[in-house]
N, C-alpha and C positions, 0 to 999 in steps of 0.2 A: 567766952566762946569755948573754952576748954578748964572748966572746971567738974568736967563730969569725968570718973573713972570710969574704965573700961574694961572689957575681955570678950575676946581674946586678943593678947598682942597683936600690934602691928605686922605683917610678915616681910620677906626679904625683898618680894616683889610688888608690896602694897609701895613699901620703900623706894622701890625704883622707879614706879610709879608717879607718887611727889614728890623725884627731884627733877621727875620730868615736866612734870604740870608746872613747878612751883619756881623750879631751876634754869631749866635749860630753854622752856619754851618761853616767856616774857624775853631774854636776849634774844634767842633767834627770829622774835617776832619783830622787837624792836629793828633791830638790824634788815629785816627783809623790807619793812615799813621805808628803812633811810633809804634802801637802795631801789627800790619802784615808787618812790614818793609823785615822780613828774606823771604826766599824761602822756598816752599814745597807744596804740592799737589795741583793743580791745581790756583797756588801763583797767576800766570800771567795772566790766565785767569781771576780771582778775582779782579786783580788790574788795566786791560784793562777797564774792566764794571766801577768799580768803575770810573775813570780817565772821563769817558763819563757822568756818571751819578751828578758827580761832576763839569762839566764842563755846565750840565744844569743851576744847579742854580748861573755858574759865570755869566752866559747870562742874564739873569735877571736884574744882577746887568749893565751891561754893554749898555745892547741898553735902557734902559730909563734911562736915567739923574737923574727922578728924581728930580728936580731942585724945584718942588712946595713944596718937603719934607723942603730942606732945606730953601724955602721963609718961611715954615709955620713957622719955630723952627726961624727964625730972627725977626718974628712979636708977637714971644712969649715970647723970654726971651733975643734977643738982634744979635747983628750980630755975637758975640764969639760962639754961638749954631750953626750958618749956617757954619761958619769955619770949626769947630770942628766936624760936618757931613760930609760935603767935606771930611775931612781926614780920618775917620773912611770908608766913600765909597770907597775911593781912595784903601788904605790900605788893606779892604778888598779884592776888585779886584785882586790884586797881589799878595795877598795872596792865594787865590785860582788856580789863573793861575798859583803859584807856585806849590801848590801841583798839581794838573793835569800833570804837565810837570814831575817832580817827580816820581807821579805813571806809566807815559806810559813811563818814562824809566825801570823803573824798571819791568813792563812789559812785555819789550819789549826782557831784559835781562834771564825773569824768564819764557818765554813762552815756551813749547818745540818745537814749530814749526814757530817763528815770522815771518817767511818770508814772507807767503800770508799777516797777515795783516799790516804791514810796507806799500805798495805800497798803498793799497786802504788805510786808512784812508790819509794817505797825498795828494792821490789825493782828498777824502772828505774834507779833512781838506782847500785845496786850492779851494775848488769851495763853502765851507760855506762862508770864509772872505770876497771871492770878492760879493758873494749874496749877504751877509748882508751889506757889507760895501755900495752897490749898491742898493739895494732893499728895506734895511731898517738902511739908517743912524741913531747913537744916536739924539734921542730924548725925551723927559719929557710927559711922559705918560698922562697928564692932557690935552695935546695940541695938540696929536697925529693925524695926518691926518687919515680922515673917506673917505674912498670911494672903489668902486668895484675894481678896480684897486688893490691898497693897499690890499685890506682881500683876495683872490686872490693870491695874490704876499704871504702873511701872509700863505694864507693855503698852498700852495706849498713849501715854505720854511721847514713848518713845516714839512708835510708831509715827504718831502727829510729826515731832521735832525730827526725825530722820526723812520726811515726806520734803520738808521745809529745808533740810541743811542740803540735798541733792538737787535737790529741781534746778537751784540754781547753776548747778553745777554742769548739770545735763543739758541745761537752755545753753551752756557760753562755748560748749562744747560742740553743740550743732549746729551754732550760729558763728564761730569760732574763722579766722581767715585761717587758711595753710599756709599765707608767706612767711619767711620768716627760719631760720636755722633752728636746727634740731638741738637736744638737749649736747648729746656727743659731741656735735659742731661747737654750741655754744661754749664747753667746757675748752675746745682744743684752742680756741681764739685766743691770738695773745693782746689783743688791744683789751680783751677784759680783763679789768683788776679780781685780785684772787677772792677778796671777798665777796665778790657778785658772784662768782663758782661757789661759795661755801652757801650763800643765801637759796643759790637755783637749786642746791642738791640736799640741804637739809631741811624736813619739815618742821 
């Protein structure tokens, strides 16, 4: 997965980038996962979005390798650093795909009305893999093919998958109840534990 060299280096903020994807989102996914696990008011709508929104920043990790990251960390401090990347990439990946798969079950259980979107996401679901697998094989972002073609190919994918990760968004939002405390409420409440403030307030 990372035996190819690369250039140009990694930058400061590709860096900051995967230890967001790679780092900090798989815990604070996990952790929002524990703390909304049950059902209730609009559980599955909440947990559909989530499961899409989540599943953005698995892609990240997935169609670039990546691979200059872990040349950079083998020319730094030895090849047990470029391992040790590999596994933590690795790792995360399936950690994510794990919670996704997680949330849209439990979505799927906690919606009241699952049945409309069962069929179309699986048929989005079937027509992302073969695009991407086809349009844009894994590759190491430093190396990436440039041409009209490709950006082209790049905007209508996007365009597809950002029509898909919103809709749902926009459906639970205007179908969404208003009972219920505001986010400010929710944080001033002292019957909630602090970790549930930490889950409500970070993405």
């Amino acid at each position: 997965m990372f035996r190819f060299t690369s250039s140009p280096p990694p930058s400061i903020l590709g860096w900051i980038g995967w230890i967001y994807a790679a780092l900090y989102s798989p815990i604070v996914q996990i952790l929002w996962l524990a703390g909304n696990w049950s059902d209730g008011p609009s559980a599955g709508n909440v947990k559909l979005v989530r499961a899409i929104g989540v599943s953005v920043t698995a892609l990240s990790l997935t169609m670039d390798t990546r691979a200059r990251y872990g040349e950079s960390l083998k020319d730094w401090l030895g090849p047990w650093a470029q391992r040790t990347f590999t596994i933590i990439h690795a790792v995360s990946c399936l950690t994510l795909g794990l919670v996704i798969a997680i949330l849209l079950i439990l979505a799927v259980i906690q919606l009241p009305a699952p049945v409309f979107f069962i069929p179309v996401y699986l048929v989005f679901s079937t027509i992302w893999m073969f695009g991407s697998f086809l349009l844009f094989p894994p590759f190491d972002g430093g190396t990436a093919p440039n041409s009209v073609p490709t950006f082209l190919a790049g905007l209508l994918m996007g365009a597809f998958g950002g029509l898909f990760t919103s809709a749902p968004a926009f459906g639970s939002m205007m179908f969404a109840s208003t009972d219920g405390a505001t986010l400010k409420e929710y944080l001033k409440c002292d019957t909630v534990d602090t970790w549930h403030k930490f889950i409500a307030i970070f993405p």
